[in-house]
C-alpha positions as CSV (number, residue, x, y, z in Angstrom):
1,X,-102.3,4.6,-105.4
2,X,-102.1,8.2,-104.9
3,X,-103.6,9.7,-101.4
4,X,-104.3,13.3,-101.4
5,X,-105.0,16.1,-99.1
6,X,-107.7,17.1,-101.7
7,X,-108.3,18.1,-105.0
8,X,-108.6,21.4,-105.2
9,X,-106.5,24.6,-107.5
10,X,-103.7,24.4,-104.8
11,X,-99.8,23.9,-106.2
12,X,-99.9,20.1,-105.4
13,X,-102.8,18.9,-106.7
14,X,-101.8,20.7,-109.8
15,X,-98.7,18.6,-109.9
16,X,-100.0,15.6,-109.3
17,X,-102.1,16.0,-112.2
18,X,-99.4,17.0,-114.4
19,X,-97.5,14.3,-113.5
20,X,-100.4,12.3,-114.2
21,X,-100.7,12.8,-117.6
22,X,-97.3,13.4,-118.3
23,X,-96.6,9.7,-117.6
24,X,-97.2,8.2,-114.6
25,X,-101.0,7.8,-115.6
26,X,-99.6,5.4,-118.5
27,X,-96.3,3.8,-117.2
28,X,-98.0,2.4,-114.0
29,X,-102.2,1.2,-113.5
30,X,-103.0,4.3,-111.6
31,X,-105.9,5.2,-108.9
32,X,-106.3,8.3,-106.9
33,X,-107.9,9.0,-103.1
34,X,-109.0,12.4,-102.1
35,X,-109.6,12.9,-98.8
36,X,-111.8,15.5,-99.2
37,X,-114.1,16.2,-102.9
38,X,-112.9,16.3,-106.0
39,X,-112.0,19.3,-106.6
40,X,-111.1,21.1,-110.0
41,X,-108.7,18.2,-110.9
42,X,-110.6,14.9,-109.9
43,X,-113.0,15.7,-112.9
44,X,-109.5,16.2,-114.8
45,X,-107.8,13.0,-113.4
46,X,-110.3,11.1,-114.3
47,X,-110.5,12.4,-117.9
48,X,-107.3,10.5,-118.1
49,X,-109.2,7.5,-117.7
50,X,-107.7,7.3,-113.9
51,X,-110.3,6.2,-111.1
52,X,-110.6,9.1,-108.5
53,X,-112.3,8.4,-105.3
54,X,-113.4,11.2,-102.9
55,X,-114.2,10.4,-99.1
56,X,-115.7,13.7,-98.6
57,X,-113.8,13.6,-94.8
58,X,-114.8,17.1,-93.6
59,X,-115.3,16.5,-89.9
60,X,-114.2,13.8,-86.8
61,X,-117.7,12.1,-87.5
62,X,-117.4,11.2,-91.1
63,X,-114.3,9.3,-90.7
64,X,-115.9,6.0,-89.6
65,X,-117.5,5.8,-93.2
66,X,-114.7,7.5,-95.1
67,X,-112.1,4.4,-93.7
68,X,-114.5,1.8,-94.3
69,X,-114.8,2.8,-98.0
70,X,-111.3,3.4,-97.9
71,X,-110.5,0.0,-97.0
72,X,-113.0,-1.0,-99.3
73,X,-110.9,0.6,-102.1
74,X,-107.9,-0.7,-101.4
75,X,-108.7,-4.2,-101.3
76,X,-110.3,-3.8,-104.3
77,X,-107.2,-1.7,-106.0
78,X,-104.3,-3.7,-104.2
79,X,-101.8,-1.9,-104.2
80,X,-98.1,-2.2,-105.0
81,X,-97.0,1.6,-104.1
82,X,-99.1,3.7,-102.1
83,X,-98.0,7.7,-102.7
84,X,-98.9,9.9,-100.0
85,X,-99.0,13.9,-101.3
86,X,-99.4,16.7,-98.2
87,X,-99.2,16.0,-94.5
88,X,-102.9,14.8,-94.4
89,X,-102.0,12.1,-97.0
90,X,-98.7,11.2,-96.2
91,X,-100.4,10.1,-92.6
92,X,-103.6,8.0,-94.6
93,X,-100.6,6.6,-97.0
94,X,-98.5,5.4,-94.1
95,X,-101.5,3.9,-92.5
96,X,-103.0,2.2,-95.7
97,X,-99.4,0.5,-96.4
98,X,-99.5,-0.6,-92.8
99,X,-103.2,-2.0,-92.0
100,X,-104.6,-2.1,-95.1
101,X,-102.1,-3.0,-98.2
102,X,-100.0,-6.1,-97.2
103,X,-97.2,-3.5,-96.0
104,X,-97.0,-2.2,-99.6
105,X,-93.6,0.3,-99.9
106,X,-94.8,3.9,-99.2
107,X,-93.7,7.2,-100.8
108,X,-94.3,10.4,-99.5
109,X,-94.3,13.9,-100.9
110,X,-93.8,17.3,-99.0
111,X,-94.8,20.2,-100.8
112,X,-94.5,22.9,-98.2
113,X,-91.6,24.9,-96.5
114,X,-91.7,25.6,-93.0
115,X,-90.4,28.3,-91.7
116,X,-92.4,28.4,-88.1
117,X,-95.2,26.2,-86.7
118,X,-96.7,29.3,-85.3
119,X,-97.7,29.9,-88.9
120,X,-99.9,26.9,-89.0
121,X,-103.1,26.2,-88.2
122,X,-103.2,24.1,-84.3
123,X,-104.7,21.1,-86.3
124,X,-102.0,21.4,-88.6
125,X,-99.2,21.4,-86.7
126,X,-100.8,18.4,-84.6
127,X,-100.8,16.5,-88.4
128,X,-96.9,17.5,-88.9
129,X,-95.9,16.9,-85.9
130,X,-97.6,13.0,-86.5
131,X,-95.3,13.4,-89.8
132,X,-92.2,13.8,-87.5
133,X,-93.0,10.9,-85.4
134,X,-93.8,8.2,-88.0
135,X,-91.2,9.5,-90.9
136,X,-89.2,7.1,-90.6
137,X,-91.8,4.1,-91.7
138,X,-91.8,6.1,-95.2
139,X,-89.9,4.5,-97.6
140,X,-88.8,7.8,-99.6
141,X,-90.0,11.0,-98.8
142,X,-90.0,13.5,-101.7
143,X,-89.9,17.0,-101.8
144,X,-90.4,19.5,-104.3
145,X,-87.5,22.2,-102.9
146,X,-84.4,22.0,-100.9
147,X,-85.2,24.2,-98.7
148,X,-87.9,22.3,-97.8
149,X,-86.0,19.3,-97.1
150,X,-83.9,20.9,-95.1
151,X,-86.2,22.6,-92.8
152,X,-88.5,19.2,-92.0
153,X,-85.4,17.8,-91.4
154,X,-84.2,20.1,-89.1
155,X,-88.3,19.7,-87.5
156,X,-86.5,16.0,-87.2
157,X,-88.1,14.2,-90.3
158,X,-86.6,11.1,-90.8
159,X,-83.7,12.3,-93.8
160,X,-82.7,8.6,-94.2
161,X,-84.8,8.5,-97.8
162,X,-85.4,12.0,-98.6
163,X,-84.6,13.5,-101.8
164,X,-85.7,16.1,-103.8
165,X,-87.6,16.5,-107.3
166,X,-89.1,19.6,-108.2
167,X,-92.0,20.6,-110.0
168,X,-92.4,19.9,-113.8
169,X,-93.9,21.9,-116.7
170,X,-95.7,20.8,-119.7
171,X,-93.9,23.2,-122.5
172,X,-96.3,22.2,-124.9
173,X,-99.1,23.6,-123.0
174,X,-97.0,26.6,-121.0
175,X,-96.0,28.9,-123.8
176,X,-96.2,32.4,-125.0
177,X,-99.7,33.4,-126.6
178,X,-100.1,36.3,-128.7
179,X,-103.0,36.1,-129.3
180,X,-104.6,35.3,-126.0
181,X,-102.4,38.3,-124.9
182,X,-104.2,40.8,-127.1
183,X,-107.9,39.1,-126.4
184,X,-107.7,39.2,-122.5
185,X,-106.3,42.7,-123.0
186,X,-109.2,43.6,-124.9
187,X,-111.7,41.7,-122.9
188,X,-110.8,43.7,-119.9
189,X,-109.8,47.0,-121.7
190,X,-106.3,47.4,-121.2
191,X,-104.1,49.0,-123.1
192,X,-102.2,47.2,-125.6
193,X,-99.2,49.3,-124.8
194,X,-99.8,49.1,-120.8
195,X,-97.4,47.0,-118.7
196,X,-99.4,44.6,-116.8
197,X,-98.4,43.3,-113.1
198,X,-99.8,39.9,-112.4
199,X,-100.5,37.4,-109.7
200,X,-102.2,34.5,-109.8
201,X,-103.1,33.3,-105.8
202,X,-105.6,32.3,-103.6
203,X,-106.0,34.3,-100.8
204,X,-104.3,33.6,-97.9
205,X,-102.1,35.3,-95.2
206,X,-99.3,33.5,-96.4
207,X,-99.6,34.5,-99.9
208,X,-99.4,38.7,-98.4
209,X,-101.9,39.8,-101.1
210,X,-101.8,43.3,-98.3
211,X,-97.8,43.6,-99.4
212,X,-98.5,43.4,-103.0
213,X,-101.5,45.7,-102.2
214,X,-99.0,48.2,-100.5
215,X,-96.5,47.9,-103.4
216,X,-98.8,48.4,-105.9
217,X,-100.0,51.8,-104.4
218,X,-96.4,53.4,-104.6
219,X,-95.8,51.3,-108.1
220,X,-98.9,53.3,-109.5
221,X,-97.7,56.9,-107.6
222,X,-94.6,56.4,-110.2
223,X,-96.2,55.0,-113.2
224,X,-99.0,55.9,-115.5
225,X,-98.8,53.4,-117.5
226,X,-98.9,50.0,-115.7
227,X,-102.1,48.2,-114.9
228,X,-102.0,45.3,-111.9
229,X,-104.2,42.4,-112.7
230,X,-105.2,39.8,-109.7
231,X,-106.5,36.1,-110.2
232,X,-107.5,33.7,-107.1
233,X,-109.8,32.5,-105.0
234,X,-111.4,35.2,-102.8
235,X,-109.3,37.6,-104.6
236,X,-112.2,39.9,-105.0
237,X,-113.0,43.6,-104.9
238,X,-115.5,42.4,-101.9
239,X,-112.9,41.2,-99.9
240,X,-113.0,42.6,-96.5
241,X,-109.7,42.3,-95.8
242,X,-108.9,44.4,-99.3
243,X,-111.1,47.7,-98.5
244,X,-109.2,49.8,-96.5
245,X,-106.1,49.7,-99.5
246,X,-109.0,49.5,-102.4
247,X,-110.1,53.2,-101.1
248,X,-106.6,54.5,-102.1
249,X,-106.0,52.7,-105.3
250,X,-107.3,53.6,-109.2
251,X,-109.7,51.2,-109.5
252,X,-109.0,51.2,-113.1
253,X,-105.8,49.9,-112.9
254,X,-106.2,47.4,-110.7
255,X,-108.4,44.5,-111.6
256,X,-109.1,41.4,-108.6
257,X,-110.4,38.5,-110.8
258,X,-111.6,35.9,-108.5
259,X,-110.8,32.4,-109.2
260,X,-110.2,31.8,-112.8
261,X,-110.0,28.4,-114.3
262,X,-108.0,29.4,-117.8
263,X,-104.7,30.7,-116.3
264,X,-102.2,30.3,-119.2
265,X,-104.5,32.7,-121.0
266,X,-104.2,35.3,-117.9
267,X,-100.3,34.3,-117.8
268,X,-100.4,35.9,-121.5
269,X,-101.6,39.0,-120.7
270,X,-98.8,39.9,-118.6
271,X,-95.5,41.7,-118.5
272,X,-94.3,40.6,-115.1
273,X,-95.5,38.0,-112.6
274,X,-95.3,39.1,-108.9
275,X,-94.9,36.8,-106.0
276,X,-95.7,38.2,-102.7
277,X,-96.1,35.6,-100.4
278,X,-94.7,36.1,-96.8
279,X,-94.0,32.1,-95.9
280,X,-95.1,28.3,-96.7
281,X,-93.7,28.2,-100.6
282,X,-91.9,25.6,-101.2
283,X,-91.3,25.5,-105.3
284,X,-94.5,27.7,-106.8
285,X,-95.7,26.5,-109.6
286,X,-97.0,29.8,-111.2
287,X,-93.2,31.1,-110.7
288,X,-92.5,28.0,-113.5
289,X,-95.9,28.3,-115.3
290,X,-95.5,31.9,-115.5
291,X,-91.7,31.4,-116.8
292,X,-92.5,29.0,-119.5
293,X,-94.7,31.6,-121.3
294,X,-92.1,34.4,-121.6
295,X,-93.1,36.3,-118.4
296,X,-90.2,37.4,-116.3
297,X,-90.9,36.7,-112.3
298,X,-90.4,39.4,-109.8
299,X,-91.0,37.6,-106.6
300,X,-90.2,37.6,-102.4
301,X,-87.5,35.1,-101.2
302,X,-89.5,32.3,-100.3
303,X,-88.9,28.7,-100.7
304,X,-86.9,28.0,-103.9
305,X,-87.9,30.8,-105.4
306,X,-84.5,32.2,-105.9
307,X,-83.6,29.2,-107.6
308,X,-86.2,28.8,-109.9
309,X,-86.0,32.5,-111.2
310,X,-81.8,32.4,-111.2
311,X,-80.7,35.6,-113.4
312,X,-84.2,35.7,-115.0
313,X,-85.7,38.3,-112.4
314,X,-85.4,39.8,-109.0
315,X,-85.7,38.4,-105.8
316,X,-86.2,40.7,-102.7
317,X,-87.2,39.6,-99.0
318,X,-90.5,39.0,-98.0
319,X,-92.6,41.5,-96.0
320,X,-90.8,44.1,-97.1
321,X,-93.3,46.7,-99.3
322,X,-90.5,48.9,-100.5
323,X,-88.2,46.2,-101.7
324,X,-91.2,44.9,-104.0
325,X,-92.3,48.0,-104.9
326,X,-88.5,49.0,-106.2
327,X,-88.1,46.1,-107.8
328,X,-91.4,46.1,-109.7
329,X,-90.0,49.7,-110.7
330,X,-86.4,48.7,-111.4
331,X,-88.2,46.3,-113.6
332,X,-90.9,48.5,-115.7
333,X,-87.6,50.9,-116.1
334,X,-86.5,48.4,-118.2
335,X,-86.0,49.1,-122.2
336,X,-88.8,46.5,-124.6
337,X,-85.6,45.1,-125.8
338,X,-84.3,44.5,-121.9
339,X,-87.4,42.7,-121.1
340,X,-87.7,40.8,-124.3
341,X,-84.7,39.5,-123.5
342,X,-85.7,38.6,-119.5
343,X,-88.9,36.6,-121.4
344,X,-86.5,34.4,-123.6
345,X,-84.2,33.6,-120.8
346,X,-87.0,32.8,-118.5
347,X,-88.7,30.3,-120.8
348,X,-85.3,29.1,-121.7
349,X,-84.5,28.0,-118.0
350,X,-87.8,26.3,-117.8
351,X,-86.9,23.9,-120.5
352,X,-83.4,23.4,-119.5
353,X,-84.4,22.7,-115.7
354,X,-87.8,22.0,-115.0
355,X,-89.6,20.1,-117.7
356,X,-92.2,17.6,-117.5
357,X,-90.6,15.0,-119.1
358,X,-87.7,15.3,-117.3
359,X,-89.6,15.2,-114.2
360,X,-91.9,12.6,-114.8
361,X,-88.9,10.1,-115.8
362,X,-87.5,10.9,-112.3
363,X,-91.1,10.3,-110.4
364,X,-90.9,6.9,-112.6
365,X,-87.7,5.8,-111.5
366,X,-88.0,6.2,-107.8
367,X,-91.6,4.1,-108.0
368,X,-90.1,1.2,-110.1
369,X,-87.4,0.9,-107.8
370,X,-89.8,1.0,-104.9
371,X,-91.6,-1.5,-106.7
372,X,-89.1,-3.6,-107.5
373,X,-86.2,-3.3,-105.1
């Protein structure tokens, strides 16, 4: 039983659903609790004929009725491994093993780096600070990056059973598209011979869409030819938080996309991703995603991100506008043939390192031998 923050387009519950269907769902009777709604994935969890169940918990006086149907669905479910995913869930995970599910083994999975509590929300930091204090009644905790690991243990997390797997990616699914390429070009009416900069993010202060912003401005000073296209929640031309910088940029060549539900096809259109964010990475998924159809990363050094993109792209430090922007340059400097060659080793480290499969057999090892110690 998996026990979730919520469902929404966040990095983790995109994982979970990956792993979902790229074997857990079949290799073990599978259920899934949301804390919240469901989400854009509960509707896709359950397409993979997995029970979901949302407890719609949104404030201190719905959680009377959100534990009593809880309860209810554990004792109907029983059972044998109960996965926690966020801090939210890893607490409801540890207390459903303990209270609810005959003191079932419980896993629990950290998806975040931490580089200051002052970054986080009071409530929060109350939740990771419960995290600290009942760690060590978790039977493994997982994380998806090292540097993760490493800074909730040094918060004094329990390190005992921690370990670390990181993100998988479907390579059948993630994969360059020609043809997708040319028809969100067209769609949009960008040039087929234009060098697009992408990001795909919500917004949030952590993910510095205002650094990119800033970047961007001296990127298109320089070059005539590059267009920057932005996908996410609340990444809108609306955005209050986005007029001041609009007002100085070519509106033409920038696009803000909003939230958008097809992202490999967006992924296509690109030339280079670009990661901005200024903290709370751990392993981003669209770094992987983004690799695994032939697009070269530049991106800030945040969580593992310097892992993931190794010798495939560049890596400069976060909150730093002139680093991104002359790396964004050193890249678009490049020859065709230069970053043809970036694309194939990108994609290429993605199916050495991070695929699904490989993944998924790891997740499946650690909850049989939970299972059956």
């Amino acid at each position: 039983m998996h026990i979730i923050t919520g469902l929404s387009t966040g990095g983790a519950e995109r994982a979970l659903y990956n792993l979902i269907k790229g074997g857990l769902g079949s290799k073990f009777d599978t259920a899934v609790i949301s804390l919240s709604d469901m989400g854009v994935f509960g509707p896709r969890i359950r397409a993979l004929v997995v029970p979901v169940y949302a407890l719609n918990l949104k404030t201190p006086s719905s959680l009377p009725l959100a534990m009593m149907r809880l309860w209810r669905i554990v004792r109907k479910f029983r059972p044998d491994l109960v996965q926690g995913w966020m801090y939210h869930g890893n607490l409801a995970a540890t207390m459903i093993s303990r209270f609810f599910a005959h003191q079932a083994p419980v896993a629990w999975n950290i998806r975040h780096s931490l580089y200051s509590l002052e970054y986080e929300k009071p409530a929060t930091r109350h939740v990771i600070h419960g995290n600290r204090m009942i760690s060590r009644w978790a039977n493994k905790i997982i994380y998806n990056s090292r540097l993760s690991r490493r800074q909730h243990v040094s918060l004094g997390l329990c390190d005992r059973r921690g370990l670390v797997i990181p993100n998988g990616f479907d390579l059948h699914y993630w994969k360059p598209d020609d043809n997708a390429r040319l028809a969100v070009r067209s769609s949009l009416g960008i040039n087929q011979g234009a060098l697009v900069v992408g990001n795909i993010a919500r917004y949030h202060p952590m993910k510095d869409h205002i650094l990119l912003l800033e970047a961007a401005k001296q990127v298109l000073k320089k070059r005539s030819d590059v267009v920057f296209l932005l996908a996410g929640r609340q990444v809108v031309d609306s955005n209050p938080d986005f007029q001041p910088l609009l007002a100085q940029l070519p509106s033409k060549r920038l696009m803000l996309l909003g939230e958008r539900a097809d992202i490999k096809k967006y992924l296509s259109a690109m030339d280079i991703l670009c990661l901005s964010s200024a903290w709370g990475e751990a392993f981003p998924n669209v770094l992987g995603e983004a690799m695994a159809c032939g697009v070269p990363c530049v991106t800030t050094d945040v969580g593992d991100s310097r892992y993931i993109v190794s010798k495939t792209g560049l890596v400069v430090p976060p909150k730093n506008k002139n680093a991104l922007a002359e790396a964004l340059l050193n890249f678009l400097d490049k020859s065709r043939t230069e970053r043809t060659a970036l694309a194939i080793a990108a994609r290429q480290r993605i199916q050495a390192n991070f695929s699904l499969e490989a993944v998924a057999d790891q997740y499946t090892a650690v909850c049989r031998a939970m299972i059956n110690p």
